[in-house]
C-alpha angles and dihedrals in degrees: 000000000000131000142142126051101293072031125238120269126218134196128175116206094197115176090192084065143012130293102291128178113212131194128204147174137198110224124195124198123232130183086354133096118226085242094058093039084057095053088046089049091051095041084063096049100278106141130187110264101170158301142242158180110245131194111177113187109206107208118205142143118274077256103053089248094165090031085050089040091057073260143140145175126195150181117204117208110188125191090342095311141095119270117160149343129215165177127210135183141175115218120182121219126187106185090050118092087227089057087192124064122183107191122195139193120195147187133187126216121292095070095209095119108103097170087061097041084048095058088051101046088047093058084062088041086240117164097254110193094205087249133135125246115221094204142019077243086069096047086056097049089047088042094050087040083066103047084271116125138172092238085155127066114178104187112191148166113225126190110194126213120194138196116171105297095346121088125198100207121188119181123187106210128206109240090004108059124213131359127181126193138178114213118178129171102212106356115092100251095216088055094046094043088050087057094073101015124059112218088254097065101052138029124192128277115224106159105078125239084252098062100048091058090052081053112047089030106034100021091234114163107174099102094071093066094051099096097050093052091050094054088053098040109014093193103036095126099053122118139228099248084042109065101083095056093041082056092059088045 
């Protein structure tokens, strides 16, 4: 993915695959109904891959510690069943080109990679016993059982457009409305987006779904003030167990 001015750089450390950079954009509509977006997009090749019923559990301390921290953990339930597990966080570099790295590590359902849930739990420096978990049920148990609790349930519905590598994704978000992203896997996101939409119908999104819901739901305003800590202090929200590997980013 990349976003923001200097971009924002994404890696996915998925243990399911191999090592993949994605990049992604927000896009928000201006001046032009989601109807009429979704005739531009298949007009240009896009064509309907699927839909789905979507529940992500947002896992975090009584006191926000990763929201707090630019991280998050989640759960993602589709169509009634598992899908993944993961752990996301926002790092901020100042000598890179993209200034802003999101790194994530993932892991599909069944939960049966420990290499990849030991990775996670060690970044919260969380006991992991090497063991498998039979159901996302059991992760939340573990994960309670350890002052970490889904105290945010993000509930959505996601058509899905496809053409070759890129995805148009629009999610329609209980208690948040409607979200459209571009994710590509080789194409620059900012060059595909300005093939069906001219600069004056949309503008870029740069607050995450995640955090809209914290805020409209939660009333959660922290986000707002991260930028400006990262350009103080660039590695203010690096922890202790994590320097080593920000050094090497």
């Amino acid at each position: 993915m990349k976003v923001l001015n200097g971009n924002i750089g994404v890696i996915n450390l998925s243990y399911n695959s191999p090592m993949a950079q994605e990049k992604e954009i927000k896009i928000i509509l201006k001046g032009l109904s989601l109807s009429e977006f979704i005739i531009r997009i298949k007009s240009h090749g896009f064509d309907f891959k699927n839909k789905s019923d979507q529940m992500d559990i947002y896992f975090d301390t009584k006191d926000w510690y990763l929201y707090e921290s630019v991280a998050a953990l989640r759960l993602r339930i589709v169509n009634g069943k598992d899908h993944s597990f993961s752990f996301k966080k926002n790092f901020y570099l100042p000598k890179r080109t993209n200034k802003q790295f999101i790194e994530e590590i993932e892991t599909g359902s069944p939960f049966i990679d420990t290499i990849a849930l030991k990775k996670i739990f060690s970044r919260l420096n969380i006991y992991y016993p090497n063991v498998e978990f039979k159901s996302g049920k059991e992760i939340i148990k573990y994960l309670e059982k350890n002052k970490y609790f889904g105290n945010q349930k993000m509930s959505k519905v996601r058509q899905t457009f496809q053409k070759g590598d890129n995805e148009v994704v629009i999610d329609d978000i209980d208690q948040v409305g409607i979200v459209v992203e571009l994710e590509c896997q080789n194409d620059e996101p900012l060059e595909v987006v300005r093939t069906f939409l001219k600069d004056s119908q949309w503008s870029r999104g740069l607050i995450g779904t995640g955090f809209m819901w914290l805020e409209k739901v939660k009333g959660l305003t922290s986000h707002h003030e991260h930028q400006n800590k990262f350009l103080i202090n660039p590695d203010w929200n690096v922890w202790p167990n994590e320097q080593e590997m920000y050094q090497s980013l």
